[in-house]
PyMOL commands that place a pseudoatom at each C-alpha (Angstrom):
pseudoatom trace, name=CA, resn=UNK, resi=1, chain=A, elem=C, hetatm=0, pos=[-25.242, 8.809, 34.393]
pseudoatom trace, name=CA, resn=UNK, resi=2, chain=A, elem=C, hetatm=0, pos=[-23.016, 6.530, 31.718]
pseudoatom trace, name=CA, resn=UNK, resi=3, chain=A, elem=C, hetatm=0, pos=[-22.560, 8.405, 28.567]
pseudoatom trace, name=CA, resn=UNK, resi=4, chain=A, elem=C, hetatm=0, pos=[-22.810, 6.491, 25.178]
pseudoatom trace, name=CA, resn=UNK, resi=5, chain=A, elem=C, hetatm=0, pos=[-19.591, 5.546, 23.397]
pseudoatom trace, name=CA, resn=UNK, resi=6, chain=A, elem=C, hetatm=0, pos=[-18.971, 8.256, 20.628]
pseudoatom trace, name=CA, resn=UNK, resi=7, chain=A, elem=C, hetatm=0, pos=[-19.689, 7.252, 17.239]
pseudoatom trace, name=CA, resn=UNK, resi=8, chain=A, elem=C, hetatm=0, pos=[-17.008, 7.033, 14.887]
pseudoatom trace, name=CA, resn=UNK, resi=9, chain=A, elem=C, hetatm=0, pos=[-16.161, 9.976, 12.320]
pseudoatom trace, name=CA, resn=UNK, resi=10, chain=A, elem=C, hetatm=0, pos=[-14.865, 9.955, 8.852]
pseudoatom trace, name=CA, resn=UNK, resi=11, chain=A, elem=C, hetatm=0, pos=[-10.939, 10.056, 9.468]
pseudoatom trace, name=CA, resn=UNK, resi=12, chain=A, elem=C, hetatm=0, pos=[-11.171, 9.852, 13.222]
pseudoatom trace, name=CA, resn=UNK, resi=13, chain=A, elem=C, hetatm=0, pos=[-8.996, 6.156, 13.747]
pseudoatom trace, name=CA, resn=UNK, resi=14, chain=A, elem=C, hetatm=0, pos=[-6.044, 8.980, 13.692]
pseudoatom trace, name=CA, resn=UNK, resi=15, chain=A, elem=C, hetatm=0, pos=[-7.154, 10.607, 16.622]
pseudoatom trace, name=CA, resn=UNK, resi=16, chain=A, elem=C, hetatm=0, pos=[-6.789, 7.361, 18.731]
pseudoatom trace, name=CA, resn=UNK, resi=17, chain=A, elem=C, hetatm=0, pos=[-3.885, 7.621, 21.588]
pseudoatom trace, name=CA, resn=UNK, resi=18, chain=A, elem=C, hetatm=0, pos=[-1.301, 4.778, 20.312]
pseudoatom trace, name=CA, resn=UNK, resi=19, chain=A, elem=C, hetatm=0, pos=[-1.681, 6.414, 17.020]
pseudoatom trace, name=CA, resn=UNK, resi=20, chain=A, elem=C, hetatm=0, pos=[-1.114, 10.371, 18.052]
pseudoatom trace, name=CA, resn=UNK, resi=21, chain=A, elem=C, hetatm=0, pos=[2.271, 8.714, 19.796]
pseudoatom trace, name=CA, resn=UNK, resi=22, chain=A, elem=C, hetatm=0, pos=[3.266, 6.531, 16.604]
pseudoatom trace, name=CA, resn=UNK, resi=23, chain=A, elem=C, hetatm=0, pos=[2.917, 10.199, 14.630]
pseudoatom trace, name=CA, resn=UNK, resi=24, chain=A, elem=C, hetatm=0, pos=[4.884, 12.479, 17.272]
pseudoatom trace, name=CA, resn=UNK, resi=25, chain=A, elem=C, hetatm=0, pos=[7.472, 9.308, 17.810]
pseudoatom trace, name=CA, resn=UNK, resi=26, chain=A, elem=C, hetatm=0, pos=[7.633, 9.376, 14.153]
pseudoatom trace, name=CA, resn=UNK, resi=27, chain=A, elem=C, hetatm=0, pos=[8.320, 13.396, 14.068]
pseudoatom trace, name=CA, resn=UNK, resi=28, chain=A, elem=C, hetatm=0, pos=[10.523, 13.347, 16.677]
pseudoatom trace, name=CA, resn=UNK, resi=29, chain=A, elem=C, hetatm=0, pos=[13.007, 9.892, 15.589]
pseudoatom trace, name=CA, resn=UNK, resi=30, chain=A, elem=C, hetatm=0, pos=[12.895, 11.768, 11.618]
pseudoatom trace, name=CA, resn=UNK, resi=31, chain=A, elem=C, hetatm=0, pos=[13.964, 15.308, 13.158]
pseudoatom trace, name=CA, resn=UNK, resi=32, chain=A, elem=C, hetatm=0, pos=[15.773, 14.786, 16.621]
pseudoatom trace, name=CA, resn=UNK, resi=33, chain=A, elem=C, hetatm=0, pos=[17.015, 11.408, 17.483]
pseudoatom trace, name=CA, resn=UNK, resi=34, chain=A, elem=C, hetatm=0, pos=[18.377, 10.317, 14.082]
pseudoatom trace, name=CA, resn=UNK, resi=35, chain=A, elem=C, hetatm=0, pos=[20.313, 13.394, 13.934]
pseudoatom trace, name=CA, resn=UNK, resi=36, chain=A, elem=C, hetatm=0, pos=[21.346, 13.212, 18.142]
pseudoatom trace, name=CA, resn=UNK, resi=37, chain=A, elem=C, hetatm=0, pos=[21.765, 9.617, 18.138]
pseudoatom trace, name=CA, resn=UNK, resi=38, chain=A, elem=C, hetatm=0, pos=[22.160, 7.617, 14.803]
pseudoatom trace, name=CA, resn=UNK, resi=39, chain=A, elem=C, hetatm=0, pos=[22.267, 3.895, 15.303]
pseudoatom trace, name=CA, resn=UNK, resi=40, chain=A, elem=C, hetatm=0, pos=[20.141, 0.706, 14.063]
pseudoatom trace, name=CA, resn=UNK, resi=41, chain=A, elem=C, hetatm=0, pos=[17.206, 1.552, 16.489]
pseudoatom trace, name=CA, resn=UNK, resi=42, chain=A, elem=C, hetatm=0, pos=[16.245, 4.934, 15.577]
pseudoatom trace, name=CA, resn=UNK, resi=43, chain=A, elem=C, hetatm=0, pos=[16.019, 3.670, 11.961]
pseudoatom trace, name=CA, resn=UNK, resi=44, chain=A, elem=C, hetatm=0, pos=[13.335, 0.997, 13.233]
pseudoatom trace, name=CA, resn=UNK, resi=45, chain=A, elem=C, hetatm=0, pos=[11.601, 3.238, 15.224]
pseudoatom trace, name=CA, resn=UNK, resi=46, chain=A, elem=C, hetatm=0, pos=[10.701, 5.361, 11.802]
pseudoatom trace, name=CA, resn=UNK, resi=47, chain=A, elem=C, hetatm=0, pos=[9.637, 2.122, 10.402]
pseudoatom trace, name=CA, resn=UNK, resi=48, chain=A, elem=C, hetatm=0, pos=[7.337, 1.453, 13.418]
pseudoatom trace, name=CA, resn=UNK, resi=49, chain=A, elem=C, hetatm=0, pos=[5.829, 4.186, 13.856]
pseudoatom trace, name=CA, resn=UNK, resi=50, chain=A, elem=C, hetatm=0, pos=[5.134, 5.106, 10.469]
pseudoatom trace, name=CA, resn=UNK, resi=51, chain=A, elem=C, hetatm=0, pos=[3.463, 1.161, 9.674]
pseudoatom trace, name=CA, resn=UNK, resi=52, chain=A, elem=C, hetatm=0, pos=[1.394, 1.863, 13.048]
pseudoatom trace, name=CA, resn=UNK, resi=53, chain=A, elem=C, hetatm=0, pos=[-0.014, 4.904, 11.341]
pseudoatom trace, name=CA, resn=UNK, resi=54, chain=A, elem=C, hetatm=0, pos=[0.019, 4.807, 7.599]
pseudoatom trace, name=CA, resn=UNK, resi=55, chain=A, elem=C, hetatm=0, pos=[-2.409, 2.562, 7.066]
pseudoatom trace, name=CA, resn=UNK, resi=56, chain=A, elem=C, hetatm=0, pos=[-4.967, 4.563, 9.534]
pseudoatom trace, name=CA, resn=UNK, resi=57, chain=A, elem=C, hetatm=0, pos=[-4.108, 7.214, 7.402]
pseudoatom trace, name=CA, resn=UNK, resi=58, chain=A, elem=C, hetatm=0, pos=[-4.841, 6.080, 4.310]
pseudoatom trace, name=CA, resn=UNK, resi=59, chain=A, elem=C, hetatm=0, pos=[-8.376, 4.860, 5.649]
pseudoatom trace, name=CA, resn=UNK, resi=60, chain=A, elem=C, hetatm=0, pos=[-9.226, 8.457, 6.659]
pseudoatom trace, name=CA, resn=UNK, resi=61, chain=A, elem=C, hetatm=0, pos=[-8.524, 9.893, 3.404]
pseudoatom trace, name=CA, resn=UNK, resi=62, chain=A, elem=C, hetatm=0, pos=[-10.638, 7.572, 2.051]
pseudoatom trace, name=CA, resn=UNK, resi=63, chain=A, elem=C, hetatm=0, pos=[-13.323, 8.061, 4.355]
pseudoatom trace, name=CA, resn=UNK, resi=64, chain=A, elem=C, hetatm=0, pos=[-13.113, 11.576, 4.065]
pseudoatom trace, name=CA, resn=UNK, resi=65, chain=A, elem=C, hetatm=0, pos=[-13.627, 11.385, 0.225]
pseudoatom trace, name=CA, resn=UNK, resi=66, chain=A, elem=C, hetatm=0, pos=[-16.282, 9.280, 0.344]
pseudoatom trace, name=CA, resn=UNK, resi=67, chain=A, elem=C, hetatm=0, pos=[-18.469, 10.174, 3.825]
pseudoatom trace, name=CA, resn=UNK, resi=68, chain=A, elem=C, hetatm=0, pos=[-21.706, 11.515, 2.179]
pseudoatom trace, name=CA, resn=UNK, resi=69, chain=A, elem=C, hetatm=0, pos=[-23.481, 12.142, 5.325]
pseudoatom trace, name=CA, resn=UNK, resi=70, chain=A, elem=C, hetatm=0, pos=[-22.181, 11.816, 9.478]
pseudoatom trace, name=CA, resn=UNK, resi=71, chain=A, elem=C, hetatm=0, pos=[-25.191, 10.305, 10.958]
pseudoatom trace, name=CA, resn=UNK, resi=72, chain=A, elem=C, hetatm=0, pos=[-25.010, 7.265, 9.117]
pseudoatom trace, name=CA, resn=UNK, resi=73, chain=A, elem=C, hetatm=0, pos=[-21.293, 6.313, 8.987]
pseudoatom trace, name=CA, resn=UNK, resi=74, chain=A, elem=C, hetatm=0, pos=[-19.594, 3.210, 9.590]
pseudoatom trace, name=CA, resn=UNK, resi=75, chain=A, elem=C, hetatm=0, pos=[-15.668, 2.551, 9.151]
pseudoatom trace, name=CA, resn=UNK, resi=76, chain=A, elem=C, hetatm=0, pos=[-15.342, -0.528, 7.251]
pseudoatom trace, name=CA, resn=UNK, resi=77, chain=A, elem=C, hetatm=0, pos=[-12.991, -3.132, 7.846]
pseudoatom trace, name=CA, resn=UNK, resi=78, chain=A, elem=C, hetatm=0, pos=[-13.038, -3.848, 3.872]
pseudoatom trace, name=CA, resn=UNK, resi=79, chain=A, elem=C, hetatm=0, pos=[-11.531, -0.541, 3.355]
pseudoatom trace, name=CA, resn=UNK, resi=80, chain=A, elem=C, hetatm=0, pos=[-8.908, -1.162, 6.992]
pseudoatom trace, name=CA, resn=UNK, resi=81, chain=A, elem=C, hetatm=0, pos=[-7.853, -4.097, 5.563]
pseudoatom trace, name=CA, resn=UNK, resi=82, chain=A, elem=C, hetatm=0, pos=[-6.799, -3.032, 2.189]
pseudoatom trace, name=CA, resn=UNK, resi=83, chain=A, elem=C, hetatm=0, pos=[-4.831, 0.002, 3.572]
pseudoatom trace, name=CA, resn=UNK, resi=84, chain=A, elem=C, hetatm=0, pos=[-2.904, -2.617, 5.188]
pseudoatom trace, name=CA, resn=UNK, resi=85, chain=A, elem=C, hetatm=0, pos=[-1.976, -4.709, 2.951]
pseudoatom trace, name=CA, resn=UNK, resi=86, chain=A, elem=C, hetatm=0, pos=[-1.348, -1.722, 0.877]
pseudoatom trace, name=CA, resn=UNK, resi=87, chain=A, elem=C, hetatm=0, pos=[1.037, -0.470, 3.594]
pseudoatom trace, name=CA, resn=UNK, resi=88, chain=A, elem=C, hetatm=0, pos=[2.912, -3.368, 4.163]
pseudoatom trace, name=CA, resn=UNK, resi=89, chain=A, elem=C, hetatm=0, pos=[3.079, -4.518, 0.235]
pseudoatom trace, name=CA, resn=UNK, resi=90, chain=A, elem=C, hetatm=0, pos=[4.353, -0.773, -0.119]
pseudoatom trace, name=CA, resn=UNK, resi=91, chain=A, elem=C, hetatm=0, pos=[7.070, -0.703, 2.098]
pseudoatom trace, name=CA, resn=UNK, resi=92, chain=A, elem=C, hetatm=0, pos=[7.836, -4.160, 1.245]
pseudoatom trace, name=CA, resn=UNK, resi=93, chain=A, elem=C, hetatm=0, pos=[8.758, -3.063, -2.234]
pseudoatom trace, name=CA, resn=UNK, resi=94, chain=A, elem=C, hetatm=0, pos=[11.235, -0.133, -1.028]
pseudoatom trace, name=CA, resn=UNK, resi=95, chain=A, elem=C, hetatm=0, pos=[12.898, -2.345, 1.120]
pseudoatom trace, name=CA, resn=UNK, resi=96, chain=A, elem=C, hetatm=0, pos=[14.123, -4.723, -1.122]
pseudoatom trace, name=CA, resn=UNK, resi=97, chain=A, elem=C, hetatm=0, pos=[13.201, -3.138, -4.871]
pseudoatom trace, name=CA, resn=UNK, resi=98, chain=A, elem=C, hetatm=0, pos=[15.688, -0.301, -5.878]
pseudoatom trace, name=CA, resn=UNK, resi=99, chain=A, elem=C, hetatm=0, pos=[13.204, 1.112, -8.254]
pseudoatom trace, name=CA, resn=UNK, resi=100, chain=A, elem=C, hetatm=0, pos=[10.818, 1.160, -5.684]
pseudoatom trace, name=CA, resn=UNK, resi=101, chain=A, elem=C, hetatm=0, pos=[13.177, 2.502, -3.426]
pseudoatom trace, name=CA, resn=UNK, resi=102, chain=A, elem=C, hetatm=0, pos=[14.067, 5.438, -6.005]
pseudoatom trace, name=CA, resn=UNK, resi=103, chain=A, elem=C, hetatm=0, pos=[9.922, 6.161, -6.390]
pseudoatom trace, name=CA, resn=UNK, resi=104, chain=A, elem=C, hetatm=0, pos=[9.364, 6.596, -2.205]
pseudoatom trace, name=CA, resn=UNK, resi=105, chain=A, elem=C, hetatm=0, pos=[12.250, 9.149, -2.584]
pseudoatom trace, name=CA, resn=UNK, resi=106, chain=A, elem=C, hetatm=0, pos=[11.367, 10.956, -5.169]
pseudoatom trace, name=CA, resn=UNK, resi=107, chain=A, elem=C, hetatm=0, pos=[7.468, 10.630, -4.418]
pseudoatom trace, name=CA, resn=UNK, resi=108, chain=A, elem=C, hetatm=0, pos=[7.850, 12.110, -0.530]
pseudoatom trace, name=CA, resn=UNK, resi=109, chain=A, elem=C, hetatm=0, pos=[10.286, 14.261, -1.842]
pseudoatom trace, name=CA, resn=UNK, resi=110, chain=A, elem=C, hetatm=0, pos=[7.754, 15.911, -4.159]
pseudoatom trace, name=CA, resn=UNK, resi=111, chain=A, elem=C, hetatm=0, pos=[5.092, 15.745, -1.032]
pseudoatom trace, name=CA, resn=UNK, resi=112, chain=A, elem=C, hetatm=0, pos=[7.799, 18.056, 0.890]
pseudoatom trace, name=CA, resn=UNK, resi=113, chain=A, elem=C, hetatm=0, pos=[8.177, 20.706, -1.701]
pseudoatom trace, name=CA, resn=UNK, resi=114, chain=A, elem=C, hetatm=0, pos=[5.073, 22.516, -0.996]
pseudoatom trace, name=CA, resn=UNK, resi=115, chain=A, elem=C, hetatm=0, pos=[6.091, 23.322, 2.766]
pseudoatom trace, name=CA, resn=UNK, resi=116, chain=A, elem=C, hetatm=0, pos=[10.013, 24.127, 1.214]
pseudoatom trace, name=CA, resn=UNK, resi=117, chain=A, elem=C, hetatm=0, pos=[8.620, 26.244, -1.392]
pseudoatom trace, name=CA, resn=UNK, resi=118, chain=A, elem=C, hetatm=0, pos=[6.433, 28.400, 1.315]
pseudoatom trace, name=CA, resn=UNK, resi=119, chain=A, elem=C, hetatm=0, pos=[9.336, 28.595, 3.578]
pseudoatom trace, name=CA, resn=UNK, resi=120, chain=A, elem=C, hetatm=0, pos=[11.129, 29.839, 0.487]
pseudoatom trace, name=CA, resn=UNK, resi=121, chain=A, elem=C, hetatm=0, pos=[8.549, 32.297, 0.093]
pseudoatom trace, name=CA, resn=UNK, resi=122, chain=A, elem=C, hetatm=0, pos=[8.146, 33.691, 3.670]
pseudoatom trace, name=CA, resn=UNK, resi=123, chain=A, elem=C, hetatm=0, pos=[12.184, 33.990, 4.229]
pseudoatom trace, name=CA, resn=UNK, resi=124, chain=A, elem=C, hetatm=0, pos=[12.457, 35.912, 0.873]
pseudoatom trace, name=CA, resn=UNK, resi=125, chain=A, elem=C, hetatm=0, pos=[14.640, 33.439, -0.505]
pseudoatom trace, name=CA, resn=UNK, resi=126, chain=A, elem=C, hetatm=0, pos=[15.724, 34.195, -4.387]
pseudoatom trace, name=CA, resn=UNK, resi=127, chain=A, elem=C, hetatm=0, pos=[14.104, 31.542, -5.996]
pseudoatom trace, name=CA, resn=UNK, resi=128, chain=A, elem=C, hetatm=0, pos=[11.924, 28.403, -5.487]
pseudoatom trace, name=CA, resn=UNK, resi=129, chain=A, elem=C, hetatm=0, pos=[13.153, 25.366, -4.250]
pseudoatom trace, name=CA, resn=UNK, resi=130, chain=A, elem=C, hetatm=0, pos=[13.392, 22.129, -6.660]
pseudoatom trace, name=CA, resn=UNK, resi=131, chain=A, elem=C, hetatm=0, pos=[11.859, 18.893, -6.015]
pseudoatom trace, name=CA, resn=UNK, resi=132, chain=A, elem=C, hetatm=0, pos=[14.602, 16.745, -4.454]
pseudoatom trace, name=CA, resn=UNK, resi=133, chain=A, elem=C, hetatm=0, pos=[14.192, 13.413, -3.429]
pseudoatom trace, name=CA, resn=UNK, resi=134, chain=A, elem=C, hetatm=0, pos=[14.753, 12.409, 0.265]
pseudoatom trace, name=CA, resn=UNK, resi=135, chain=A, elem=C, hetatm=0, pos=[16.866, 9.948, 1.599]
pseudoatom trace, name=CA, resn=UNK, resi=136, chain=A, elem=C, hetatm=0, pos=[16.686, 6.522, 1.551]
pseudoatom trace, name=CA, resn=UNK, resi=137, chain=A, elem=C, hetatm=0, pos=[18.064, 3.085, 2.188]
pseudoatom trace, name=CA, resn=UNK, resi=138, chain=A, elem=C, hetatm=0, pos=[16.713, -0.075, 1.028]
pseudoatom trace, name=CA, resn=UNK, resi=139, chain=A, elem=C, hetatm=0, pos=[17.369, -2.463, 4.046]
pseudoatom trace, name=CA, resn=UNK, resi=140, chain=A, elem=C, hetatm=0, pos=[15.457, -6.031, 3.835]
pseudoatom trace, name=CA, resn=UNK, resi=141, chain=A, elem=C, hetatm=0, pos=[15.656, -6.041, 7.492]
pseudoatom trace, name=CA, resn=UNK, resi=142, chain=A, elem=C, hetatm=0, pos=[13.436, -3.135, 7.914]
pseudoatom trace, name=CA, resn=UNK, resi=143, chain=A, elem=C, hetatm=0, pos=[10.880, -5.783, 7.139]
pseudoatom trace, name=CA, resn=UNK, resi=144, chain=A, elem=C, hetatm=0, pos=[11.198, -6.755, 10.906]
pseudoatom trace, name=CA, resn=UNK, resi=145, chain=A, elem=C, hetatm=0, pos=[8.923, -3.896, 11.079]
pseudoatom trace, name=CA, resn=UNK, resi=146, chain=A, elem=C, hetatm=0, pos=[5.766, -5.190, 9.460]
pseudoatom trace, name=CA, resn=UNK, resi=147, chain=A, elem=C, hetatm=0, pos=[4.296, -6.846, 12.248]
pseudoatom trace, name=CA, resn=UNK, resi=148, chain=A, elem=C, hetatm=0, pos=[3.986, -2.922, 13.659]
pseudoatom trace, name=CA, resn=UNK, resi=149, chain=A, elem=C, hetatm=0, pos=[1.146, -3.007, 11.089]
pseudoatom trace, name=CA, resn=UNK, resi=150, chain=A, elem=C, hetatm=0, pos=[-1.309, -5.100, 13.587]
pseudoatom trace, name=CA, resn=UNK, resi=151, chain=A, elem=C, hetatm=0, pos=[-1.406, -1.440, 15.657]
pseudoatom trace, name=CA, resn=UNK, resi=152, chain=A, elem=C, hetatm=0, pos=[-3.302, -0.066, 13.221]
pseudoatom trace, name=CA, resn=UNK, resi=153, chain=A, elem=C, hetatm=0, pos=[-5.453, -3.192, 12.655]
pseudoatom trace, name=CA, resn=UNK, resi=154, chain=A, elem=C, hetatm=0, pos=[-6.352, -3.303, 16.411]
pseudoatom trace, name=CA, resn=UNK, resi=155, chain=A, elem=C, hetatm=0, pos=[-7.577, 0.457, 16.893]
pseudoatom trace, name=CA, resn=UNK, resi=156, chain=A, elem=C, hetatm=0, pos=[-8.760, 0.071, 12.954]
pseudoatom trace, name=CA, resn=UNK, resi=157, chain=A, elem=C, hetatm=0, pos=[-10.816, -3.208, 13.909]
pseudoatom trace, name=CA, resn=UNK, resi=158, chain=A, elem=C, hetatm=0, pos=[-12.292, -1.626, 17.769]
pseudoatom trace, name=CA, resn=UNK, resi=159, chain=A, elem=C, hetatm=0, pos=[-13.616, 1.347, 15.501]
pseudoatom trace, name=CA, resn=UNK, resi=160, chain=A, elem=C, hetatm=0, pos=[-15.157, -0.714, 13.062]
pseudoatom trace, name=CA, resn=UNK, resi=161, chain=A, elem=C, hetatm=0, pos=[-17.145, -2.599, 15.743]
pseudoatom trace, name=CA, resn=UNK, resi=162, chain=A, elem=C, hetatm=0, pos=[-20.836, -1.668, 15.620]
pseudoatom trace, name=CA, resn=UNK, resi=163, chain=A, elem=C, hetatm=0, pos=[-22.259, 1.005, 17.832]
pseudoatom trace, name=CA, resn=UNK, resi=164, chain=A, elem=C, hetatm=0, pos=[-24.295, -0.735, 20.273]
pseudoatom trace, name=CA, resn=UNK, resi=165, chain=A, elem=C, hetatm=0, pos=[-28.376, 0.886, 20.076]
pseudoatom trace, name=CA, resn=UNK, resi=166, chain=A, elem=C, hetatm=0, pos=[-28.880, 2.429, 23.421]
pseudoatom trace, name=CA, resn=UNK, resi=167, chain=A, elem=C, hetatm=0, pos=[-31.234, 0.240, 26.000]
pseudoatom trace, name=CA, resn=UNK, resi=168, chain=A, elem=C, hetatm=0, pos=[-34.848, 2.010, 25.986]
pseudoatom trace, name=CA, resn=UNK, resi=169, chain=A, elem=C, hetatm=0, pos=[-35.393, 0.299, 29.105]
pseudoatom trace, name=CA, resn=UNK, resi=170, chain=A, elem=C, hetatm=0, pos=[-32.670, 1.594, 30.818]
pseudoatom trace, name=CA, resn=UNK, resi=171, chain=A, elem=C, hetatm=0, pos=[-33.647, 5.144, 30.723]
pseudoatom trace, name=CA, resn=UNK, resi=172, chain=A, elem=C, hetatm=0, pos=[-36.232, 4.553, 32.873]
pseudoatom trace, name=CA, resn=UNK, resi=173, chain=A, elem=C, hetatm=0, pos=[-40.150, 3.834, 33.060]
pseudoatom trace, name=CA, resn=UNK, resi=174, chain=A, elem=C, hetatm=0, pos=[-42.458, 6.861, 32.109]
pseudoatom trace, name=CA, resn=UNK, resi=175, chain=A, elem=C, hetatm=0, pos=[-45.969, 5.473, 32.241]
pseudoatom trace, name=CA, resn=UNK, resi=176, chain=A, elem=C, hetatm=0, pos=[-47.507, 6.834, 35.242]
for i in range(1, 176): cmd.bond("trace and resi %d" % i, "trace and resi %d" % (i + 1))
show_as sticks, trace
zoom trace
């Protein structure tokens, strides 16, 4: 018995494999390597695996905000596309803008100060935490990166393929 291939689900593009390992590379190059082994790779390895999976995550917030009802969704490319391009015009823009540069910092920055301010709050530290931005360094050769971004348009585009109807003939004859 062949099961049916599983229908898409608002948000679900991040559950693919290559994009589960560009989010755990990520995680680990941000919080291990960098810090064990600091060189021009593990900086491009960030880059990477973040333009692998940004754009896939940007498409399943959307989807998420705007899924009305399960059994009739469909991923669309229109929306795939433009998280891409939004992606790579994005990090574009920090790598060679120094204002845009100083807005990532201070923007991810403010993104972290939720988990530092509950931290703060479980280890009984005196006070709250302030918003601080995180580190950063425009480098116009982290734009060898960008072609990382056609990761997330070839799981984006296999999802957005139509679900084939299932063949009524193949489950068999039932006239007697």
């Amino acid at each position: 018995m062949t099961t049916a291939p599983r229908r898409p689900t608002p948000g679900s593009a991040m559950l693919h494999p290559l994009i589960l390992g560009a989010v755990a590379l990520l995680i680990l190059n941000d919080h291990v390597f960098k810090a064990r082994w600091p060189s021009w790779w593990t900086g491009k390895l960030s880059d990477v695996a973040g333009l692998a999976m940004f754009p896939l995550l940007l498409q399943g917030l959307w989807e998420r905000l705007t899924a009305r009802n399960g059994d009739d969704f469909q991923p669309s490319r229109a929306v795939l596309h433009g998280c891409i391009l939004m992606t790579g015009l994005c990090f574009s823009a920090i790598q060679v803008s120094e204002l845009a540069g100083d807005g990532w910092r201070w923007g991810l920055g403010l993104l972290q100060w939720p988990a530092r301010a509950a931290w703060a709050l479980l280890t009984d530290m005196p006070r709250l935490p302030r918003v601080l931005p995180v580190a950063h360094v425009a480098d116009a050769e982290d734009l060898l990166a960008l072609p990382a971004l056609l990761v997330a348009l070839k799981v984006g585009w296999q999802r957005c393929e139509p679900q084939a109807a299932p063949d009524i003939g193949a489950l068999g004859d039932t006239r007697a």
